[in-house]
N, C-alpha and C positions, 0 to 999 in steps of 0.2 A: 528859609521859607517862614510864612506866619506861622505856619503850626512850631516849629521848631523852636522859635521863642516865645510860644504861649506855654509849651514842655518846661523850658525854665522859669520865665515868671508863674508857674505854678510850683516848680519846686523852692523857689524862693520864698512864697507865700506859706507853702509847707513846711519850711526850715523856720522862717519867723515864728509861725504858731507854734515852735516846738522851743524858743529862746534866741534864735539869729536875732543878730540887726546889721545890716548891711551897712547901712550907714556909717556905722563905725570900723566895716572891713572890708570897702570894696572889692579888693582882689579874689576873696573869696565866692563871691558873686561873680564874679567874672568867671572865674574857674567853672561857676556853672554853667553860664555862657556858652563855652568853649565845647565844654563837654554836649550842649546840646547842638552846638552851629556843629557837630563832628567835627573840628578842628582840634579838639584834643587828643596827644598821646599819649598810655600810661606811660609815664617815667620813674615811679615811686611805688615800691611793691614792701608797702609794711605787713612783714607777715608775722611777728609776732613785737611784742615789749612788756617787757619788768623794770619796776623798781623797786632796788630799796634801800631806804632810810634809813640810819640809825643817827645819834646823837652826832654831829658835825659833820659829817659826812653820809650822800648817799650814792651811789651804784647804778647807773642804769644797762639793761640792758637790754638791744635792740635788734631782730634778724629782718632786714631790708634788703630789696634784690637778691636774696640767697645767702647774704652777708652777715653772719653773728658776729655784732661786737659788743666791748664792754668799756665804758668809760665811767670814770669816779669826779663828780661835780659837787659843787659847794650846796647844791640841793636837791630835789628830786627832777625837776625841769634842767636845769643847768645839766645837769645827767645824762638826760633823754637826749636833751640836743646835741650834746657832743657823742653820742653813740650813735644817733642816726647820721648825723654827718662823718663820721667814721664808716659808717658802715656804706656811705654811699659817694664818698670823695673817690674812690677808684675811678667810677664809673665818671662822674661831674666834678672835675679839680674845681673847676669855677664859684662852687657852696664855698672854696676858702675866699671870698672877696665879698661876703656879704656877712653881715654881724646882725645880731639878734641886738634890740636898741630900747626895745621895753615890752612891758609883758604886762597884762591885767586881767583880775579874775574879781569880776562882779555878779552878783546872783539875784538875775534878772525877776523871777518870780515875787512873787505878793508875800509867802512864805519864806521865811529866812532862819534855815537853821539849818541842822548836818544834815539832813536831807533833802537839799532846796538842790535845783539842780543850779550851775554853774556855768558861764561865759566867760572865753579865757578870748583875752585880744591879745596878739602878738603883732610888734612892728620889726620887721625887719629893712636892713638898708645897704645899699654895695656903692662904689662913690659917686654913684651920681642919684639915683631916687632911693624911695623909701615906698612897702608897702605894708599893708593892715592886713590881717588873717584871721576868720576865728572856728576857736569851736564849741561846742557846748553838749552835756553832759553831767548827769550827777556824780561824776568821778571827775574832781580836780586836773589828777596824773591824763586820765583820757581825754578831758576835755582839749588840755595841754597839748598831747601828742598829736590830736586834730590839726589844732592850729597851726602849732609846728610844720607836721610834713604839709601844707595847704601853704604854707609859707615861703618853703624850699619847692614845691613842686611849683608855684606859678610863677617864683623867676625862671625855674627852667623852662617852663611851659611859655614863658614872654622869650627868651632867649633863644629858644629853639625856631619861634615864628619870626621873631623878628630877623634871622637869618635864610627866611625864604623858608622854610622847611616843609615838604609835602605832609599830606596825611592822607592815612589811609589809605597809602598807595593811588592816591587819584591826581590828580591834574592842582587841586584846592589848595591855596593856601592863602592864608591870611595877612595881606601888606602891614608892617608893622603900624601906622600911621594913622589901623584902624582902630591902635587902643590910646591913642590921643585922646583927653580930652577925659576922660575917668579919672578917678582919684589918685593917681600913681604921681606923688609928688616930688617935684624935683627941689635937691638942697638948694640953697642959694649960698 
């Protein structure tokens, strides 16, 4: 209904004002979408994370779905992402076919220093598309973990509709066909 996507282009307008820009993540926009068409489901329940860093190595660690785990990457990101996807491949083997392809952290505001807050883009890609994710944040690690799980959760969330999948127990569901046509780019 009109109301239902005036609920998201105003949360979009609210997420901009606070550092979004869509532009450079549409999936993440979509996910709001979703979330307002009610077509989304939670699939991704991050209920806590830590890192940490020391001199060449850091730690993360992440309890997702009820899942504590603990993964050691080349950084504090590289970390986080292999802990969460640890702790949520039981549930979705399918996160092992998609790879984390680049990552950027720019700091959107007028102010630029340790306190500016931060926009993290992530692309991810599985073999045939790629998509954009972001989050933002005056913590790096947080902004990061946004992106992240926003990044895993709307391939699921593409994967799960594109398979016909009800929601909310109703009748609704979303023909894949209807997310043609957004920024979800196919490799060539």
């Amino acid at each position: 209904s009109d109301e239902r996507l005036k609920r998201a282009l105003a949360e979009v307008k609210r997420l901009e004002k606070a550092g979004y820009s869509f532009d450079s993540s549409p999936a993440s926009a979509l996910l709001i979408l979703m979330r307002s068409l009610g077509i989304y489901r939670k699939l991704i329940d991050m209920q806590y994370w830590k890192v940490i860093s020391e001199t060449g190595t850091s730690i993360g660690l992440v309890k997702a779905n009820s899942r504590l785990r603990v993964a050691e990457g080349k950084g504090p990101i590289n970390a986080v992402d292999l802990a969460i996807r640890a702790a949520l491949l039981s549930d979705y083997p399918e996160l092992s076919k998609i790879t984390l392809v680049d990552y950027k952290v720019v700091l959107p505001g007028e102010v630029k220093n340790t306190e500016s807050m931060v926009r993290v883009t992530v692309e991810f890609a599985d073999e045939s598309n790629s998509w954009r994710t972001m989050g933002v944040s005056a913590n790096v690690i947080e902004a990061s973990v946004k992106a992240l799980v926003d990044g895993l959760d709307f391939f699921l969330q593409t994967r799960r509709i594109a398979k016909g999948a009800t929601v909310h127990q109703s009748a609704t569901s979303l023909h894949p066909k209807t997310l043609t046509g957004f920024s979800i780019r196919t490799k060539s």
